[in-house]
SEDOFI-97009 format. One record per residue (C-alpha): z, y, x; residue number from 1; chain. Coordinates in steps of 0.5 Angstrom, whole numbers, plus 500, padded with zeros to 3 digits. Example, Ala and Ser with C-alpha at 12.3 -4.5 7.8 and 13.67 -1.06 7.14 Angstrom:
% SEDOFI-97009
   w   v   u   k c
 516 491 525   1 A
 514 498 527   2 A
//
This chain:
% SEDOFI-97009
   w   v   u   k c
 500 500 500   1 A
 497 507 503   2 A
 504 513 501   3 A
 503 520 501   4 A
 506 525 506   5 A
 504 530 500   6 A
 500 532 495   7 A
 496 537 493   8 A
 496 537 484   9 A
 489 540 482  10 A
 487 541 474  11 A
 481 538 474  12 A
 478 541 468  13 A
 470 545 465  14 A
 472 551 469  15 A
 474 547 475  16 A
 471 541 476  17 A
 471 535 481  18 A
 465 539 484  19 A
 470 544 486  20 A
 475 540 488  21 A
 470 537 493  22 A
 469 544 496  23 A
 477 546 497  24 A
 479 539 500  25 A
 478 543 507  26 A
 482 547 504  27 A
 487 542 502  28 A
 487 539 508  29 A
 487 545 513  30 A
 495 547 508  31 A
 497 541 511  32 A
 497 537 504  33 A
 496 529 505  34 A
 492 528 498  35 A
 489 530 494  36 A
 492 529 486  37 A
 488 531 480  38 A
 489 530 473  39 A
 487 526 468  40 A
 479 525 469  41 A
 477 520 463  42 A
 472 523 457  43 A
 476 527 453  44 A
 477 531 447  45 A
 471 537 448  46 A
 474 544 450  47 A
 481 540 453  48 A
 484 543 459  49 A
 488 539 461  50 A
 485 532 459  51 A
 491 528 456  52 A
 487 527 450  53 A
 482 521 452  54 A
 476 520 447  55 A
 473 514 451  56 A
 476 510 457  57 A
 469 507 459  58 A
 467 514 462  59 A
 469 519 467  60 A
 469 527 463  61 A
 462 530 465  62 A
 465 535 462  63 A
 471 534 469  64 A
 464 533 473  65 A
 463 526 472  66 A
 462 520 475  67 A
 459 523 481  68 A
 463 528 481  69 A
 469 524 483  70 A
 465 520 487  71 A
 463 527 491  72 A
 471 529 491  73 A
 473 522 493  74 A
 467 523 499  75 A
 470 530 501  76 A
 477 528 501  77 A
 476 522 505  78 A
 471 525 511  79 A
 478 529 511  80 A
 483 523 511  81 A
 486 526 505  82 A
 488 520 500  83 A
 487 521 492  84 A
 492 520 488  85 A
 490 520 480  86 A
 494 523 473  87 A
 492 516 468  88 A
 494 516 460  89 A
 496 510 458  90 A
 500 511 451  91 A
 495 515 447  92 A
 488 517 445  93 A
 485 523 442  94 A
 483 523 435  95 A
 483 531 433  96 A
 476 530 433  97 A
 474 523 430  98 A
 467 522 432  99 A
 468 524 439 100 A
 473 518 440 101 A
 470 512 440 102 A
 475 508 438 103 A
 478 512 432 104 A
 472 512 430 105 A
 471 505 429 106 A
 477 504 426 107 A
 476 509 420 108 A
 469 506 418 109 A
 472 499 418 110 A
 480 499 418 111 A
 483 493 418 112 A
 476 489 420 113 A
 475 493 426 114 A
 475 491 433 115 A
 479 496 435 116 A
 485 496 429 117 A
 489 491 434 118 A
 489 497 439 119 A
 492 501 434 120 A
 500 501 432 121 A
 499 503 425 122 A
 503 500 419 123 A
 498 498 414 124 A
 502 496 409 125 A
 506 503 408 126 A
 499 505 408 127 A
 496 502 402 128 A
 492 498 407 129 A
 489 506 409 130 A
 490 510 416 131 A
 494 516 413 132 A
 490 521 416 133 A
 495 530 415 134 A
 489 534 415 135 A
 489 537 407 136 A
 491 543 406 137 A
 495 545 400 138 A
 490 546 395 139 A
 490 541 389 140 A
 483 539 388 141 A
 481 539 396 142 A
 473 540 396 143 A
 471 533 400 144 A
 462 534 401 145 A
 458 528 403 146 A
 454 532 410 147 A
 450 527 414 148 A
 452 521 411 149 A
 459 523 413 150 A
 465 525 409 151 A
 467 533 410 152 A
 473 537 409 153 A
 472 544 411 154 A
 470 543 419 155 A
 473 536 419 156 A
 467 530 419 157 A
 470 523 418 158 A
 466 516 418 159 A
 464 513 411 160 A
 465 506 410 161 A
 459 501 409 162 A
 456 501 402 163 A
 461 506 400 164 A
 456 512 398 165 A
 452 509 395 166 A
 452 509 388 167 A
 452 516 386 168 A
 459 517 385 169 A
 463 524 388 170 A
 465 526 394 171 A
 473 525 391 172 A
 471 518 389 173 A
 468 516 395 174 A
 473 519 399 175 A
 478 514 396 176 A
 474 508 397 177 A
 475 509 405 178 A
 479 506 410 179 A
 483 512 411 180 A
 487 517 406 181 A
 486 524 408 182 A
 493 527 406 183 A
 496 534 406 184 A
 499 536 413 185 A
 506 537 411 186 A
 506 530 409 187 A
 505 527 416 188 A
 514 528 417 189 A
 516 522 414 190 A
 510 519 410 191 A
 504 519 417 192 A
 504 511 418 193 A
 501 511 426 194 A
 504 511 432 195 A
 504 518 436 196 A
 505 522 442 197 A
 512 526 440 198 A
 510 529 434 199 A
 502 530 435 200 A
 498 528 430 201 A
 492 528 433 202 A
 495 523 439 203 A
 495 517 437 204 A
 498 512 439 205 A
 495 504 442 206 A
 498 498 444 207 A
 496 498 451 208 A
 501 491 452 209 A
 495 488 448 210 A
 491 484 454 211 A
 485 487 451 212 A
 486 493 451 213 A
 489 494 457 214 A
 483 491 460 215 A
 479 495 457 216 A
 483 502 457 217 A
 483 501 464 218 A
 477 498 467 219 A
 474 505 470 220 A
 480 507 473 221 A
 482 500 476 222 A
 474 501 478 223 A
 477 507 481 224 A
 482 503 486 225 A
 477 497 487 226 A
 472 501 490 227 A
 475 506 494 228 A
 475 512 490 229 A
 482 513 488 230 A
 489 511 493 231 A
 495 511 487 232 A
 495 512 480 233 A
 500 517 476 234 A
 503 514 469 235 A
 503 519 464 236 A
 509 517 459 237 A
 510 510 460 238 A
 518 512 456 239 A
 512 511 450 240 A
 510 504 452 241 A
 512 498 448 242 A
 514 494 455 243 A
 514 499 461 244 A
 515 494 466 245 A
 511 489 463 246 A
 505 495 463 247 A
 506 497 471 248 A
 507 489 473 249 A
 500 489 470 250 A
 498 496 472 251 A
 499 492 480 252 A
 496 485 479 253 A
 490 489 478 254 A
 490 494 483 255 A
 492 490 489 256 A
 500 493 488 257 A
 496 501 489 258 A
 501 507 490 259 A
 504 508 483 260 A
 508 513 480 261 A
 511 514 473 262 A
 513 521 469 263 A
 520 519 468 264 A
 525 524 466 265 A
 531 521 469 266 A
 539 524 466 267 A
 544 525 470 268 A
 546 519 474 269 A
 542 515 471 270 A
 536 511 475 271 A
 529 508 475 272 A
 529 501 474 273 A
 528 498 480 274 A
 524 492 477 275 A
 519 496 476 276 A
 512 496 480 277 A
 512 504 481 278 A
 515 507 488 279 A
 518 512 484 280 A
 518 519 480 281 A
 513 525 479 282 A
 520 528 482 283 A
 524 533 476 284 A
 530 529 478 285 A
 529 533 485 286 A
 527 539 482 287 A
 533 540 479 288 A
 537 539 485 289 A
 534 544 489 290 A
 535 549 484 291 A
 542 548 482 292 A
 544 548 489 293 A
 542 555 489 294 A
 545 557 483 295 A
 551 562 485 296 A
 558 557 481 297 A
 562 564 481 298 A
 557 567 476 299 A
 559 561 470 300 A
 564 564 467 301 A
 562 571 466 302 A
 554 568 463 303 A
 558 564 459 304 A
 562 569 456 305 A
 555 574 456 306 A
 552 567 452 307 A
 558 567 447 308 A
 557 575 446 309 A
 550 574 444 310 A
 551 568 439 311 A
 557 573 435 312 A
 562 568 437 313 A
 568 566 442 314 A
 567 559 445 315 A
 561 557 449 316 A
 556 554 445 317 A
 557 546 447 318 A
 550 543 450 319 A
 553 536 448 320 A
 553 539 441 321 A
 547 543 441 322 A
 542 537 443 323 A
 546 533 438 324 A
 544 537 433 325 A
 537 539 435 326 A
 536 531 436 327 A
 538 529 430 328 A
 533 535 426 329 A
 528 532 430 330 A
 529 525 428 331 A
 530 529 420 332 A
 524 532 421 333 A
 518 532 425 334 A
 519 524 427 335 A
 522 521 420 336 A
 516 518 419 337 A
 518 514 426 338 A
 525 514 423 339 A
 523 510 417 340 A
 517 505 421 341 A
 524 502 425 342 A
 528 502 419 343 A
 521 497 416 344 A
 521 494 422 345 A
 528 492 421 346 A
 527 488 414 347 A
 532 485 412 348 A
 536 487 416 349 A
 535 494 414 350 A
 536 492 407 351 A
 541 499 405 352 A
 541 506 403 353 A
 544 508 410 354 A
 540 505 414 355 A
 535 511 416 356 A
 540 515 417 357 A
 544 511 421 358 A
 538 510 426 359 A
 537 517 426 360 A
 544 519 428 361 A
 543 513 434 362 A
 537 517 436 363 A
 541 522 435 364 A
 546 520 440 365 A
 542 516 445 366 A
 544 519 452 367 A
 538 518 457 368 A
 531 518 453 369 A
 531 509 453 370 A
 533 503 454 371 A
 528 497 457 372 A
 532 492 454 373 A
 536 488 457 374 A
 536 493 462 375 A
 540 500 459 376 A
 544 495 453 377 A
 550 500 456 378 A
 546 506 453 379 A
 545 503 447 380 A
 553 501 446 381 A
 554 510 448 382 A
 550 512 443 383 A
 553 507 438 384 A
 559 509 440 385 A
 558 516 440 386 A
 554 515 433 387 A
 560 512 430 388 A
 565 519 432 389 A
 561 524 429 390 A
 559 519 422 391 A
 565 515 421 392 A
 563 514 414 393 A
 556 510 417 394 A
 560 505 422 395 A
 560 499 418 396 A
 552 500 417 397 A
 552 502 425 398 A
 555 495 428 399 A
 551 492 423 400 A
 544 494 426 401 A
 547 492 433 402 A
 545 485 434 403 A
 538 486 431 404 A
 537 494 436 405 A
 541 489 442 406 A
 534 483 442 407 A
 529 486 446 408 A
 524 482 442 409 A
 525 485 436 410 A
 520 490 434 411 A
 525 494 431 412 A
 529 493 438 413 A
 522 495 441 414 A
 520 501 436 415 A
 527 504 436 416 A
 525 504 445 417 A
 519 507 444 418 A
 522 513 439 419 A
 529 515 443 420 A
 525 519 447 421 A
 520 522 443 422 A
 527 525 439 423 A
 531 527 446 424 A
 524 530 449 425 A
 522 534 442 426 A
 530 534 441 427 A
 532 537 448 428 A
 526 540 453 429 A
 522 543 446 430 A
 528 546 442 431 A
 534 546 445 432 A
 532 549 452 433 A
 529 555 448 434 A
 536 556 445 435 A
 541 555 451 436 A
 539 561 454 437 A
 546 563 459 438 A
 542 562 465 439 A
 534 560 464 440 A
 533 557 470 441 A
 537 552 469 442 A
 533 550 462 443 A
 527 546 466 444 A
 524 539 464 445 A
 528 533 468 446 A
 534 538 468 447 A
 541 538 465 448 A
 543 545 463 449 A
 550 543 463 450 A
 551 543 470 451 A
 551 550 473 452 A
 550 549 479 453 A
 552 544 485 454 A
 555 544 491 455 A
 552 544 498 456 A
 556 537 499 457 A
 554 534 492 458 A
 546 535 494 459 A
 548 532 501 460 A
 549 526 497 461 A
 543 527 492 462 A
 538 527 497 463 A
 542 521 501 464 A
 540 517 495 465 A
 534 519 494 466 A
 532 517 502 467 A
 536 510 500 468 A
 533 508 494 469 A
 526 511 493 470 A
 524 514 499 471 A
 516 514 496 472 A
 518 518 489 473 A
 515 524 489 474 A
 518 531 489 475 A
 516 538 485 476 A
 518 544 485 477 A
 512 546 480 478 A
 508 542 474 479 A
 503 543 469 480 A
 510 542 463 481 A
 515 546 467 482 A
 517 551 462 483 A
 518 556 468 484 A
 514 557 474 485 A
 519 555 482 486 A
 519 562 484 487 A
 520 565 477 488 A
 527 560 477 489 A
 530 564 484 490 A
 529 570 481 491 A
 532 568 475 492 A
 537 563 479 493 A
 539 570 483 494 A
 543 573 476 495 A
 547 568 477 496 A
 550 572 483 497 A
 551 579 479 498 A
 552 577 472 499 A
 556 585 470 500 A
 550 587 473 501 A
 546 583 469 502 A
 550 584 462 503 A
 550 592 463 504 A
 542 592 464 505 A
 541 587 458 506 A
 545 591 453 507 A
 541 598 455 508 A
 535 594 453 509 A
 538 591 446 510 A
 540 598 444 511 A
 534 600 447 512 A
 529 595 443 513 A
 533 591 438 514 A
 531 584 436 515 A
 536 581 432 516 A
 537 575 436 517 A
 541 575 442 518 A
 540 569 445 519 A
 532 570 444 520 A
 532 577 447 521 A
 536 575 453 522 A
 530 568 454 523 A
 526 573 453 524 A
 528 579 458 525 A
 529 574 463 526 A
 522 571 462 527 A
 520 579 463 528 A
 524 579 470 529 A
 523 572 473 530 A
 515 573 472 531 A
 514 581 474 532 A
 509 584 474 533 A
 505 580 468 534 A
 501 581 464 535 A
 501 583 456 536 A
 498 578 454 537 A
 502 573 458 538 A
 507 575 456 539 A
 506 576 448 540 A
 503 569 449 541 A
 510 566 451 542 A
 515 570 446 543 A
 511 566 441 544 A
 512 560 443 545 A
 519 561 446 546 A
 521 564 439 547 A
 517 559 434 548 A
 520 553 439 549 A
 527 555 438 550 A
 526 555 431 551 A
 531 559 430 552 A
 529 566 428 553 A
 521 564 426 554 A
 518 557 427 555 A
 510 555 428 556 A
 511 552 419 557 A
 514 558 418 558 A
 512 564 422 559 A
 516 570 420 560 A
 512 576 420 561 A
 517 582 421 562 A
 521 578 425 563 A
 515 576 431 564 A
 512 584 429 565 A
 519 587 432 566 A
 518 581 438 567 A
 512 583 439 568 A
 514 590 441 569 A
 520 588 446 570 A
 514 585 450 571 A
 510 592 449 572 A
 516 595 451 573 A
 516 593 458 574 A
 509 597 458 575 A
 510 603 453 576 A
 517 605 454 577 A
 519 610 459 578 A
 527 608 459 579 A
 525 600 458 580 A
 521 600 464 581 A
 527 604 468 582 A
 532 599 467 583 A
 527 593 468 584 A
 525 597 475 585 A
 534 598 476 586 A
 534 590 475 587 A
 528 588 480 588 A
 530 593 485 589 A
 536 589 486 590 A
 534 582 485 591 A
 527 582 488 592 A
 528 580 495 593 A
 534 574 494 594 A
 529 572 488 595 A
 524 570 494 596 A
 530 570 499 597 A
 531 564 495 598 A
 523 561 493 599 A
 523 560 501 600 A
 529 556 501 601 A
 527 552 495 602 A
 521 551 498 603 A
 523 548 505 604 A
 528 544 502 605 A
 523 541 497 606 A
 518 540 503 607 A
 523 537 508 608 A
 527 533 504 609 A
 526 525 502 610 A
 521 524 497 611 A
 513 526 497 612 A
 513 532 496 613 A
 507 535 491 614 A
 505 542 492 615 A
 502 545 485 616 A
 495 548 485 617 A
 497 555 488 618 A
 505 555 489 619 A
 504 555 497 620 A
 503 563 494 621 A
 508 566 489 622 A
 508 561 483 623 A
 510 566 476 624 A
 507 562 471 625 A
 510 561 465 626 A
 511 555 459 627 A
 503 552 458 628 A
 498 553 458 629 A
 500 560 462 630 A
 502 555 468 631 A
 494 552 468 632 A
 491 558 470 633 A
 485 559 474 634 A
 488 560 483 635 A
 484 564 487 636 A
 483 559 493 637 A
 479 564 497 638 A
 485 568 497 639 A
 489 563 500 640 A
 484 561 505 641 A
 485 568 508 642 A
 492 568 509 643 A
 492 562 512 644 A
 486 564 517 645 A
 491 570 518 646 A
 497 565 519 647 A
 493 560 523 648 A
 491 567 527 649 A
 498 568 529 650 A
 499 573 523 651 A
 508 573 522 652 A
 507 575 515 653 A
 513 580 511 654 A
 516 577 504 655 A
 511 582 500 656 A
 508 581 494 657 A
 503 577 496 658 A
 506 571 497 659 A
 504 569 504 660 A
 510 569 507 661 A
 510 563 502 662 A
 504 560 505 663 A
 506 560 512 664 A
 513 556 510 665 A
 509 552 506 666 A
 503 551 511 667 A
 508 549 517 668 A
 512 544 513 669 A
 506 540 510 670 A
 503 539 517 671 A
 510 536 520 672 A
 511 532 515 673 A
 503 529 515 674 A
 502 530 523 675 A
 509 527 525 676 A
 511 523 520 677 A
 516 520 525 678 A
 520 527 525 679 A
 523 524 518 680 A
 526 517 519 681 A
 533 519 516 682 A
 537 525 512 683 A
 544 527 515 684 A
 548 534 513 685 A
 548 538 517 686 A
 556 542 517 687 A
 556 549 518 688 A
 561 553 521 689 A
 563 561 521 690 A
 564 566 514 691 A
 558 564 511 692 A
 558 558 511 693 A
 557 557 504 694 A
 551 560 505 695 A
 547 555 508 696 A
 544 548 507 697 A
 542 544 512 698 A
 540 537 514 699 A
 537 533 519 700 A
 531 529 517 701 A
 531 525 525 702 A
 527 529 529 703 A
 526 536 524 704 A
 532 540 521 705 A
 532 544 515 706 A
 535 551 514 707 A
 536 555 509 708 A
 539 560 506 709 A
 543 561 499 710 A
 546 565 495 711 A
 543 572 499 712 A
 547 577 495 713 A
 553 575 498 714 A
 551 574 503 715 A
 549 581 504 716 A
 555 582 501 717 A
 560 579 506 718 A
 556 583 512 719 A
 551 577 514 720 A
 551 571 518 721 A
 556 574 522 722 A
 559 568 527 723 A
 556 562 522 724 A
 553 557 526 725 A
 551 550 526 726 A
 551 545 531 727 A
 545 541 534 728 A
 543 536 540 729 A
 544 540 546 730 A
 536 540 547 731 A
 531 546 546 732 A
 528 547 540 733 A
 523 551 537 734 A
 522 554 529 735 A
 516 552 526 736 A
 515 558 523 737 A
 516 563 528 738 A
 515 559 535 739 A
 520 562 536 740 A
 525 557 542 741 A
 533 556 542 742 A
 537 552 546 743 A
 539 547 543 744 A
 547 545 542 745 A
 551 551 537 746 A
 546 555 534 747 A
 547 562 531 748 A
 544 564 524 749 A
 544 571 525 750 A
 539 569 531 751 A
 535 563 528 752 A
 534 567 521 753 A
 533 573 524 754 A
 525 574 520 755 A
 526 569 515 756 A
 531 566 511 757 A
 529 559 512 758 A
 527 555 519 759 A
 524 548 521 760 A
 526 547 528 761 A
 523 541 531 762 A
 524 539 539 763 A
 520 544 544 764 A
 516 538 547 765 A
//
C-alpha cells in the first residue's frame, strides 16, 4: 500500500475541471504537497458543483473533464511523482432530475420488476406498491401533462409505464397508473418510503451490500485502482451503509488493499474500529485538537456568562440538553419517516403506540453517530439509559425494544444504525451549531463545542494516540463541509482572550443594529469579523443560511420575511454604517495579528503532527470561507504561483494580508514532511520552560521539532518571551522558515521566534 506524505484537495467541477487539475500539478508538487485529492468524479447531476449527487456510475462526468481528462490528470501528476487520492460515493444516488439518473429512471418506469428495485432501499408495501415521490405543490388538483411521452409537472419529467397511455385517459388517471406516487412536499417528513442522504429527498439511498450492486456501482473506480490512474480511495459517509466494515472489506479485496479513508466524525474519545479496511479518518478529529489548543481557557466564563445574557437567562445553556432537544426535533420531523420505517422493520416487536416515540428518544439520546453491532453495544446501552432519565413513562417499551436493536442481523437493528447518524448529523452539525454561539470557532464539524479548549499536556496526548494507532489517517484544517474556513476560526479562537472587550463592542453594535436574536446576532457578527474583509453577497449568503438552519427565528419551510429584512440590514451595516463600520474597525485592530499569529501556528501543527496532512484547495494563503457553498469558490492558482516563486527566491514575507507568510510555513512544511520522511518517526513533547511557558506548543517529531505560539494577546500582555526557552539536543539546528542557524541545546523563544510565531528546526546538516 502507497501512503501519502500530504495531499492537496481540488474541487473538480464544470469550471475547473480534471484538464485544469492537470495543469496546476506543477503547482502542487512545487508546494511540497504528495498527491493530488480530488472530489467526486462519477457523471453526476447537471450543474452539480460538488459532485455527491451520481447519476450513472459507469462514467467519469464529461462535464468533470472525463475520462480523458482523469487519464491527463493521473499522467500529469504521475510524471511529478504525485500519488492520487479519490472522493467515492457510496451510500446514495441523484434522483433531483430522474431522467439523467440511469437507475432511477429504471426504477420509476418498471417498479418493482425493475432490474434495479433490489439496488434501491425503498418499502413498497408502505408505498402501495409506489415509490413516494415529494414533488407536489400545494394545490388541490396538481396540473399533470403527457409531453413527449413522459408525465409532466411544471419542470419535472417522469417516465411512464409501458402501456399505461394508451387509452386516452387523462393526464391524472395516467398518473395513478404509474410505479410512482408524485405527493406533496410536506408529506416527505413522515410518509416518504425510500432511503436518503439525512433528510435529502433527492438523494436517494442504494443498497451497496448487495454483490451486484457493489460491482457495478463500482467498476469504473476499481478501474481507476487496477489501471493506475488512481493510488487511494476517499469513502463519503459510510455511518449510511447498511454494513461499513462488510463495504470496506469488500472495497479491499478488489482494490489489492489500495490506501482507503472513511469520513468519519469521531466523538470524544471514541475510536475508529480498528477492524475496518481503512488507514484512518478524512482528519476533523484533528482538527478539533488543533483549535482547542489555541482557545484561551480563562476567557469560558465570561462568553458563558456573555451567551447567557444573550439567551435572557442566568444559566449557561447546556450543550448536553440542547442537542438533546434538537435531535429529537430532528427524528420528530425532517427524519420521521425513517422513524417509522424502524418501527415497521421491528414488526411484531414493534406492536405499540409507544413504539415510535421510544425509537425517536434513543435516536435522540445516542451518544456517538452509530454502533456497528456487535461493536459500539455500549452506546446503545448509554442511550437507553440516558432514554429512560428523560422519558421515564417509556421505560417498559425501551427494555423492550433492547433485544431486538442489540441483534445485528435484525433489519430494524441494521435501520436504527443506518439513521442515528442521520438525527446527530441533521440534529447537531446542522441545528445545534448554529445556536450554540458562546464561541463559533468552536462550533465545527467533528468537533465537541462543550469542551472549550484543551491544555498544551491534554493534546500531547492526543497527538501521541494518533501516531500510535493511526498514524496514516489524514489531518485538515479546512474542508468542503467545514462550516467556517481554519483562518476564520484563529481569529475567531482570538475573542477567547478579550472576551470584556468583545462584549462592549458586541453591545454597541446590538444597540446600533438591533435583530431580536441574541445568539444569532452574535454568530452573525463573529462570522463578519472572523471572515473580514468579504463581500455583501457572502456575507448575506451565509446570515440566511445560518439563520434558516438555526430554526430559531426563520426556517427554510417558514421564512419570516420581516425577520431576514432586519437580518439583511445588520449585514449591509458592515458596509453602509459609519458608526458600525468604526466598532467593527475597533474589533479588527486588535484582533487581526493574533488571528494570523494563531492560522500560522494551527497550520505548522496540522502539518507537522502525526497524520497525513491535507491541504484545501487555496488555504496555503488565508482561508476566510464560510459554510458551502461559499468554501467551494474559485482559487487564483496564478496568484500563488507567484509568491511561492517570491518565496523559493528567497523572499521572507510580512504577516499581511496576503497570506504569503501562509504560504511559506505551508510550503516548507509539506517539502519536509515528503522530501525527509525519516525526520517524522515518533512524537514527543517538548517542555518549555520560563514566564511564557504556557504560550508555547512543541514537539519533537524525530529529527524535525515544531514551535508554535498560543494565545498571543497574553503573551504580548505578559511583556513577551522573556527567558522562556526549550531544551533540544546539543547540536545545531536550522528553521526551515527563515534559514536562520542555532545551536543546539537550551533555545531562547525570543530569538527563535523573532520573525515569526512559528519555526520547524531540523538538523543543520
Amino acid at each position: 500500500m502507497r501512503i501519502p506524505a500530504s495531499t492537496y484537495r481540488l474541487q473538480i467541477r464544470e469550471s475547473f475541471d480534471l484538464n485544469a487539475a492537470a495543469t496546476i500539478a506543477g503547482y502542487v508538487h512545487d508546494l511540497g504537497a504528495d498527491w493530488l485529492y480530488l472530489s467526486p468524479l462519477l457523471k453526476a447531476e447537471e450543474g452539480s458543483d460538488h459532485g455527491y449527487d451520481v447519476v450513472d456510475h459507469s462514467l467519469v462526468d464529461p462535464a468533470r473533464g472525463g475520462r480523458d481528462g482523469l487519464d491527463a490528470a493521473s499522467a500529469a501528476a504521475r510524471a511529478l511523482g504525485l500519488g492520487v487520492l479519490i472522493d467515492i460515493v457510496p451510500n446514495h444516488v441523484g434522483v433531483a432530475t430522474p431522467k439523467q439518473s440511469v437507475w432511477w429512471w429504471d426504477l420509476l418506469t418498471n417498479g418493482r420488476q425493475s432490474r434495479y428495485a433490489e439496488a434501491f432501499d425503498v418499502d413498497w408495501v408502505f408505498g402501495g406498491g409506489k415509490v413516494r415521490i415529494p414533488v407536489l405543490g400545494d394545490e388541490a388538483d396538481p396540473e399533470f401533462q403527457i409531453i413527449d411521452g413522459e408525465l409532466a409537472y411544471y419542470d419535472n419529467r417522469f417516465p411512464l409505464a409501458p402501456g399505461t397511455a394508451d387509452d386516452g385517459a387523462s393526464p391524472a388517471e395516467i398518473h395513478s397508473r404509474q410505479n410512482y406516487e408524485l405527493m406533496n412536499w410536506r408529506r416527505a417528513d413522515a410518509e416518504l418510503n425510500y432511503r436518503r442522504f439525512f433528510a435529502v429527498n433527492t438523494l436517494a439511498g442504494i443498497r451497496v451490500e448487495t454483490p451486484w450492486v457493489f460491482d457495478e456501482s463500482h467498476g469504473e473506480i476499481i478501474r481507476w485502482i487496477t489501471e493506475g490512474l488512481a493510488d487511494g480511495l476517499r469513502v463519503d459517509h459510510p455511518d449510511g451503509l447498511a454494513d461499513p466494515a462488510g463495504y470496506l472489506d469488500a472495497l479491499a479485496a478488489a482494490t489489492d488493499g489500495a490506501y482507503v479513508l472513511v469520513e468519519k466524525i469521531l466523538e470524544g474519545d471514541e475510536q475508529l474500529p480498528t477492524s475496518w479496511a481503512a488507514s484512518g479518518t478524512t482528519g476533523y478529529d484533528a482538527l478539533a485538537d488543533v483549535d482547542r489548543v489555541l482557545v484561551d481557557p480563562a476567557g469560558r466564563k465570561a462568553l458563558d456568562a456573555l451567551d447567557s445574557t444573550l439567551r435572557d437567562s442566568t444559566e449557561p445553556v447546556s450543550w448536553t440538553r440542547l442537542i438533546h432537544g434538537t435531535k429529537r426535533a430532528i427524528a420528530d420531523g425532517i427524519l420521521r419517516s425513517e422513524v417509522l420505517r424502524i418501527e415497521r422493520d421491528l414488526g411484531a416487536d414493534g406492536a405499540s403506540e409507544q413504539t415510535a416515540d421510544a425509537l425517536a428518544e434513543l435516536l435522540a439520546c445516542f451518544p456517538v453517530y452509530r454502533s456497528y453491532l456487535p461493536l459500539g453495544i455500549e452506546h446503545l446501552h448509554e442511550a437507553v439509559r440516558l432514554a429512560k432519565e428523560y422519558r421515564p413513562e417509556l421505560s417498559e417499551r425501551i427494555d423492550a425494544l433492547l433485544p431486538t436493536l442489540s441483534d445485528p442481523a435484525h433489519p430494524a437493528a441494521v435501520r436504527f444504525q443506518q439513521t442515528s447518524g442521520m438525527v446527530m448529523a441533521k440534529g447537531v452539525e446542522d441545528t445545534a451549531f448554529y445556536r450554540y454561539t458562546r464561541l463559533g470557532s468552536l462550533t465545527e464539524v467533528g468537533a465537541d463545542p462543550s469542551e472549550f479548549s484543551i491544555g498544551i499536556d491534554e493534546f500531547h496526548r492526543r497527538h501521541q494516540l494518533r501516531q500510535a494507532s493511526f498514524p496514516a489517517s489524514l489531518t485538515t484544517l479546512s474542508t468542503h463541509d467545514t462550516k467556517r474556513g481554519e483562518d476564520v476560526r484563529a481569529r475567531i479562537s482570538v475573542l477567547a482572550e478579550i472576551p470584556a472587550d468583545w462584549e462592549a463592542a458586541l453591545d454597541r453594535l446590538r444597540v446600533a443594529v438591533p435583530l431580536g436574536d441574541g445568539p444569532l446576532e452574535s454568530l452573525l457578527w463573529e462570522a463578519i469579523v472572523g471572515a473580514w474583509p468579504a463581500s455583501r453577497e457572502r456575507l448575506h449568503a451565509y446570515a440566511e443560511k445560518a439563520a434558516r438552519e438555526a430554526g430559531n427565528s426563520t426556517k427554510w419551510t417558514a421564512p419570516r420575511e420581516e425577520f431576514e429584512a432586519r437580518m439583511h440590514r445588520l449585514i449591509d451595516s458592515a458596509f453602509d454604517d459609519e458608526r458600525v463600520i468604526g466598532i467593527l474597525d475597533g474589533v479588527l485592530d486588535t484582533v487581526r495579528q493574533p488571528g494570523w499569529s494563531n492560522s500560522l501556528s494551527a497550520k505548522v501543527i496540522q502539518l507537522t503532527a502525526p497524520g497525513v496532512p491535507d491541504v484545501y484547495q487555496g488555504s496555503e494563503l488565508w482561508e476566510t470561507s464560510l459554510v458551502d457553498p461559499d468554501n467551494r469558490r474559485p482559487v487564483d492558482f496564478d496568484e500563488r504561483r507567484l509568491y511561492l516563486a517570491a518565496i523559493d527566491a528567497g523572499a521572507h514575507p510580512p504577516i499581511d494580508e496576503s497570506g504569503a507568510a501562509k504560504l511559506l510555513v505551508t510550503s516548507r512544511s509539506l517539502r519536509l514532511r515528503r522530501d525527509h520522511p525519516e525526520f517524522f518517526t515518533r512524537y514527543a513533547a517538548i517542555e518549555a520552560y520560563g514566564s511564557a511557558a504556557k504560550h508555547v506548543v512543541a514537539f519533537d517529531r524525530g529529527e524535525a521539532i515544531t514551535i508554535a505560539t498560543r494565545l498571543p494577546i497574553g503573551l504580548d500582555r505578559e511583556g513577551g518571551w522573556g527567558d522562556t526557552s526549550v531544551i533540544v539536543a546539543g547540536r545545531p539546528v536550522t528553521d526551515v522558515f527563515t534559514g536562520r542557524q542555532f545551536e543546539g541545546g537550551t533555545l531562547l523563544l525570543s530569538e527563535v521566534l523573532e520573525r515569526y510565531p512559528v519555526a520547524l528546526l531540523v538538523p543543520s546538516e
